[in-house]
C-alpha positions as CSV (number, residue, x, y, z in Angstrom):
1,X,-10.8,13.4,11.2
2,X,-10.0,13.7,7.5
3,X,-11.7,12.5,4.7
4,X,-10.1,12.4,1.0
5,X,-12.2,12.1,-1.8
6,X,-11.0,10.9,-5.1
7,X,-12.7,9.1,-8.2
8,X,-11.7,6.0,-10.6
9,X,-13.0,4.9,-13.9
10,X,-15.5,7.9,-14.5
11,X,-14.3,8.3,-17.9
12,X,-15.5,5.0,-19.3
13,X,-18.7,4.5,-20.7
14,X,-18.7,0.7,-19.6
15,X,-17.4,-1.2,-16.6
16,X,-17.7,0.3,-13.4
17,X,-16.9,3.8,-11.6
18,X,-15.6,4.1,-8.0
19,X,-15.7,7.0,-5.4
20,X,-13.6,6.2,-2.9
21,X,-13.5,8.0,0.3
22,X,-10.5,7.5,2.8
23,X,-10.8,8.6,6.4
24,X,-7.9,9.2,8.3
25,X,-8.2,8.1,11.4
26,X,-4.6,9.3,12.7
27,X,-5.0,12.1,15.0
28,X,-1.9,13.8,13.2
29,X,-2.9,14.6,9.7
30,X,0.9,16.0,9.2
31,X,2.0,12.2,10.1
32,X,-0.2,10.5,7.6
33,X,0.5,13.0,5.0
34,X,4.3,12.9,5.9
35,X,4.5,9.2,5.8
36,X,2.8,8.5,2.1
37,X,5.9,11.2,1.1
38,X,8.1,9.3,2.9
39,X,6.8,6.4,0.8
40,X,6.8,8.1,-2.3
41,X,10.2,9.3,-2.0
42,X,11.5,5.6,-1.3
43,X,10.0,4.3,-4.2
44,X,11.3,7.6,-6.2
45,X,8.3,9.1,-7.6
46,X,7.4,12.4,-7.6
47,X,3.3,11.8,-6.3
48,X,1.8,7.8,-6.6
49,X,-1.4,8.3,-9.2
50,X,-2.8,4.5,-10.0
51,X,-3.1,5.2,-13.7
52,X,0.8,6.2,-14.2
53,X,2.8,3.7,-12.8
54,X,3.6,0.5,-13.3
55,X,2.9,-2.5,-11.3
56,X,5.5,-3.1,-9.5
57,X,5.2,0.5,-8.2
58,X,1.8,-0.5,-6.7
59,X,2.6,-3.5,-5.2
60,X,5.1,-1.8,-3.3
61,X,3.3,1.4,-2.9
62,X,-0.1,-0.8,-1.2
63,X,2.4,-3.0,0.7
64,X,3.2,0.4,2.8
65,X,-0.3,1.8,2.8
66,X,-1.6,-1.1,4.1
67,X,0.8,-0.4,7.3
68,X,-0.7,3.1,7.8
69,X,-3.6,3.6,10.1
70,X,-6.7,4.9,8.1
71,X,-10.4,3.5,6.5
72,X,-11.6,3.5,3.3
73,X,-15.4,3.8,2.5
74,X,-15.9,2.7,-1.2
75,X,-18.8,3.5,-3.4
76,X,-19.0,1.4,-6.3
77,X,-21.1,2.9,-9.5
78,X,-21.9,1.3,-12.8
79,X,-21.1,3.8,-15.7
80,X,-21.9,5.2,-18.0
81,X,-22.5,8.3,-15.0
82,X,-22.4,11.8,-14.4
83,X,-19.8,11.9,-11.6
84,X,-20.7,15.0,-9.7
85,X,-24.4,13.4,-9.4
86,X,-23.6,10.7,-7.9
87,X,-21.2,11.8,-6.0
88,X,-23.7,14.0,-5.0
89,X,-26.3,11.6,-4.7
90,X,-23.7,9.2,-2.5
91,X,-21.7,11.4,-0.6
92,X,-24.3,11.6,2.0
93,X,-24.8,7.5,2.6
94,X,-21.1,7.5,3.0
95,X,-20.5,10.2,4.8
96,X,-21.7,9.7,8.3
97,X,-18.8,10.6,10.7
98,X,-19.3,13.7,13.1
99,X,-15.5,14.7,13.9
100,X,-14.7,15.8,10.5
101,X,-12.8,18.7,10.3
102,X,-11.5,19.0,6.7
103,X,-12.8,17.3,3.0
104,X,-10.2,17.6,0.4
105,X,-12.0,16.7,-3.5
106,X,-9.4,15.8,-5.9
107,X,-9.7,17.8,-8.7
108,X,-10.4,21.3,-9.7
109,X,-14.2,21.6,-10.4
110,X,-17.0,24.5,-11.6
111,X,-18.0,26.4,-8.9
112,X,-21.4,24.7,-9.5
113,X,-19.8,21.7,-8.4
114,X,-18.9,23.2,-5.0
115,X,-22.0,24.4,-4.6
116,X,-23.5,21.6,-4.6
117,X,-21.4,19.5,-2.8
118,X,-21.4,22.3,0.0
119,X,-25.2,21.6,0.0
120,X,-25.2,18.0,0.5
121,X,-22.8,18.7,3.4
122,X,-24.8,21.3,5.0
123,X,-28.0,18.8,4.4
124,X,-26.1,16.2,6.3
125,X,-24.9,19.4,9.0
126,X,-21.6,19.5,8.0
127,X,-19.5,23.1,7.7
128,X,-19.2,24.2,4.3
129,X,-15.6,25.4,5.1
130,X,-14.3,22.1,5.8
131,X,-14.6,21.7,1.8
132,X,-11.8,21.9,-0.3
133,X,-11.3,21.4,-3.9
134,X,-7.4,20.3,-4.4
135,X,-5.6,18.8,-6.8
136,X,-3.6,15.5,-6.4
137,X,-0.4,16.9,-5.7
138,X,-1.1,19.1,-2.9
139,X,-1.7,16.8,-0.4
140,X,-0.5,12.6,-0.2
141,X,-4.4,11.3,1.7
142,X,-6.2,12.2,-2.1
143,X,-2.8,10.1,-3.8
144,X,-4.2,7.5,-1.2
145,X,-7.6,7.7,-2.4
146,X,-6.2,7.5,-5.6
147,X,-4.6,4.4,-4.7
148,X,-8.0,2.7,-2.8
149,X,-9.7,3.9,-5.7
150,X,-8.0,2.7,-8.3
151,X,-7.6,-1.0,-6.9
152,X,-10.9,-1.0,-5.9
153,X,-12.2,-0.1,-10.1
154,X,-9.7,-2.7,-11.3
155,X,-11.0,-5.5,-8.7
156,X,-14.9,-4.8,-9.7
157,X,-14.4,-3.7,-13.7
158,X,-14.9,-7.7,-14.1
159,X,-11.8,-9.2,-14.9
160,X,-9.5,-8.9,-11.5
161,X,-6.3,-10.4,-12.1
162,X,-4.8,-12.8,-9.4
163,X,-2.5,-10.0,-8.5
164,X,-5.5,-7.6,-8.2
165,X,-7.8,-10.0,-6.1
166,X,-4.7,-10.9,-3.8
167,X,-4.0,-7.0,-2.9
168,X,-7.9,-6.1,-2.6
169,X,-8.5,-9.2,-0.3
170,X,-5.6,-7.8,1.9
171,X,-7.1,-4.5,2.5
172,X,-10.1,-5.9,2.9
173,X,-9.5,-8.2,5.6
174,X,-7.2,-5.7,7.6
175,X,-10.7,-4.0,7.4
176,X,-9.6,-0.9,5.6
177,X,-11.9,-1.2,3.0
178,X,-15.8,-1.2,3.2
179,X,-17.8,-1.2,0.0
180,X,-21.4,0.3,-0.7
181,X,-22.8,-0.4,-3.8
């Protein structure tokens, strides 16, 4: 099992922030990684990130996720925050799988910031080297994350548009997403 970890709406000081953590379930992590390229490249965009294209992008984008085989865990936090605390302070209510063998972070952080994540994970007796810090475009499952996450802060930042609502309520019921607030 996979787990990508990626982050919405942290830089506000209002509304809401959203850690979404997306488990892939697929026992090939090269086919779940190949097939979000494979979606990519159809919709011709170099990597999917939520915040940098447009609408129609994500409609199609989510219609094609939502055919792929994974769960999302979704931790919804009010801001104004301090991410790596409550990521901190979350990670472990969320994370509760045993066959995990690699965590990919989205984003390059302070080595403090490993450190400490590598401590809630060997708190919760999880190896340390299944932790990796990454960036977006190495690897498709945190642009999936991305995706989760970035649906999941628009739906609960308090004014959901129809469009919004109709594409959360999908992956909800296809029970992909499951929120913790």
């Amino acid at each position: 099992m996979f787990v990508f970890i990626d982050e919405s709406g942290i830089h506000k000081d209002s509304g809401y922030s959203v850690f979404a953590l997306v488990y892939i379930t697929v026992e090939n992590h090269t086919e779940f990684e190949t097939a979000i390229i494979a979606i990519e490249k159809e919709l011709n965009i170099d990597g999917f990130h939520w915040s940098s294209v447009p609408w129609v992008v994500r409609e199609k984008f989510l219609e094609k996720l939502l055919t792929l085989e994974f769960k999302a865990k979704v931790g919804i936090v009010k801001n104004p925050i301090h991410p790596e605390e409550e990521l901190e302070r979350i990670l472990p209510h969320m994370l509760i799988e045993s066959r995990i063998r690699t965590i990919y972070i989205d984003g390059k952080k302070p080595k403090i910031y490993a450190r400490r994540m590598k401590k809630v994970l060997r708190d919760k007796g999880v190896s340390t080297k299944k932790l990796q810090m990454v960036r977006d475009e190495q690897y498709a499952g945190v642009r999936a994350a991305d995706a989760i996450a970035g649906l999941t802060r628009a739906y609960f930042d308090g004014k959901p548009s129809q469009k919004i609502e109709k594409w959360y309520d999908r992956f909800r019921k296809k029970k992909i997403i499951l929120v913790l607030q």
